[in-house]
C-alpha positions as CSV (number, residue, x, y, z in Angstrom):
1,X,93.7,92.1,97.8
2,X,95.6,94.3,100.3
3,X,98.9,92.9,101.2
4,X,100.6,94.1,104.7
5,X,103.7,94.0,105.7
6,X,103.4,91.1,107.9
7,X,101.9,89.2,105.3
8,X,105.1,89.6,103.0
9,X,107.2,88.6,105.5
10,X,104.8,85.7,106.2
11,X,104.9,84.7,102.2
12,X,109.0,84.9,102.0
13,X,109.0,82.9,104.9
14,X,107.3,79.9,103.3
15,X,109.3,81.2,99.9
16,X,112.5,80.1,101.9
17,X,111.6,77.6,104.0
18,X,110.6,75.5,100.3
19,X,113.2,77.2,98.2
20,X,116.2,77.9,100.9
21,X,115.6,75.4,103.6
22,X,114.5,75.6,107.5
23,X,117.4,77.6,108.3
24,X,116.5,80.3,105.8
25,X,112.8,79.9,107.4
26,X,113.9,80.1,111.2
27,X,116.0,83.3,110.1
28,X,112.6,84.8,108.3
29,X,110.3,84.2,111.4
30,X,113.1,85.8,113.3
31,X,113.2,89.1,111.4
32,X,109.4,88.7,112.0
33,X,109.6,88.6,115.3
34,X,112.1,91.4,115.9
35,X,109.5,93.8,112.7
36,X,106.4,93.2,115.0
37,X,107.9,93.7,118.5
38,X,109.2,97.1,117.1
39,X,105.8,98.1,115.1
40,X,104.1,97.2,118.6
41,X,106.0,100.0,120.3
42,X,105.6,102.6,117.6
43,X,102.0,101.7,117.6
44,X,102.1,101.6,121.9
45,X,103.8,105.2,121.6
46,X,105.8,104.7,125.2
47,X,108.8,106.1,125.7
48,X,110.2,104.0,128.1
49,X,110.5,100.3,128.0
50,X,107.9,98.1,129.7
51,X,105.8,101.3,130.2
52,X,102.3,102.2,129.8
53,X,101.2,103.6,126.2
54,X,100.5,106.7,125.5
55,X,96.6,107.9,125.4
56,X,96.7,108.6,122.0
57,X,99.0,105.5,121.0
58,X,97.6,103.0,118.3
59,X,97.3,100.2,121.1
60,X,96.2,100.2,124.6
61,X,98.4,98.6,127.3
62,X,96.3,95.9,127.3
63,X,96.8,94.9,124.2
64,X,100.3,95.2,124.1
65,X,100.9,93.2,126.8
66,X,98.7,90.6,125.1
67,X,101.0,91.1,122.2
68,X,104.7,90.9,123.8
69,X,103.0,87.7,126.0
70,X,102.4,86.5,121.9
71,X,105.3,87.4,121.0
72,X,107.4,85.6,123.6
73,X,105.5,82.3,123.1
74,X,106.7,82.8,119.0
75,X,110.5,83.4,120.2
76,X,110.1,79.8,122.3
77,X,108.1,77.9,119.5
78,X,110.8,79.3,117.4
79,X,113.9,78.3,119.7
80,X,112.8,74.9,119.8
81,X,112.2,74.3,116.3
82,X,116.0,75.2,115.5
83,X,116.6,72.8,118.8
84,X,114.9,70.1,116.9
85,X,116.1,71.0,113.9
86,X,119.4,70.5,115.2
87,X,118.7,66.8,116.7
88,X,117.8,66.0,112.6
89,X,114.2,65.9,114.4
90,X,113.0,67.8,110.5
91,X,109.5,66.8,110.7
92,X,108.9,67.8,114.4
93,X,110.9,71.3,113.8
94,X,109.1,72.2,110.6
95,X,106.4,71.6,112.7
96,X,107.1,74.0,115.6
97,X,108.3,76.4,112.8
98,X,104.4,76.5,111.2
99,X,103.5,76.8,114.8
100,X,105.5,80.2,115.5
101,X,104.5,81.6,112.3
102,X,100.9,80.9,112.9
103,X,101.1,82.8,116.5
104,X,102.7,85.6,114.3
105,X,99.6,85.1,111.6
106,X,97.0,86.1,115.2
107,X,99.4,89.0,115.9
108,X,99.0,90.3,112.6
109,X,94.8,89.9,113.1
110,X,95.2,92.3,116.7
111,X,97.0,94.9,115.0
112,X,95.3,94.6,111.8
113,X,92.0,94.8,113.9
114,X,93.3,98.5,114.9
115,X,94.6,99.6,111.3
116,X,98.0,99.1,111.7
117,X,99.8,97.2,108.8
């Protein structure tokens, strides 16, 4: 079995959300977020910020819109799991945690789809 790099990050964040708690977890989707952001503008191959990608980029604009859409709804799934978190709400927050992590999981799938790891 192959493993990507999103998938390791994936695996230590359910290694700290067990072993080091939610905030250990929240801080691992976070890195997650800002590692896939930046691998979709590599893969985009824009040079300026918000632009269209490049013809021979790894993504289409399309696509990358799709993603940073994605990846926006993650950041706010995210955000109010530490909210919850916060309000001793655990159940709920772990909840919304497995909820950004799984929006990651579909990202993964898009870029996988176009041989990106």
């Amino acid at each position: 079995m192959r493993l990507t790099a999103y998938t390791c990050v994936f695996l230590l964040s359910g290694c700290a959300f067990f072993g080091g708690g939610f905030n250990n977890a929240a801080g691992t989707t976070a890195k997650t977020i800002e590692y896939v952001a930046e691998s979709t503008r590599i893969a985009c191959g824009n040079t300026q910020p918000g632009g269209p990608c490049s013809a021979n980029g790894l993504i289409d604009t399309a696509t990358k819109e799709r993603i940073k859409v994605n990846l926006q709804r993650a950041q706010n799934t995210l955000q109010h799991a530490v909210e919850l978190n916060m309000e001793n709400r655990d159940a709920l927050a772990e909840d919304r945690l497995a909820q950004a992590d799984a929006i990651l999981s579909a990202i993964e799938a898009i870029l996988n789809e176009r041989g990106i790891e």
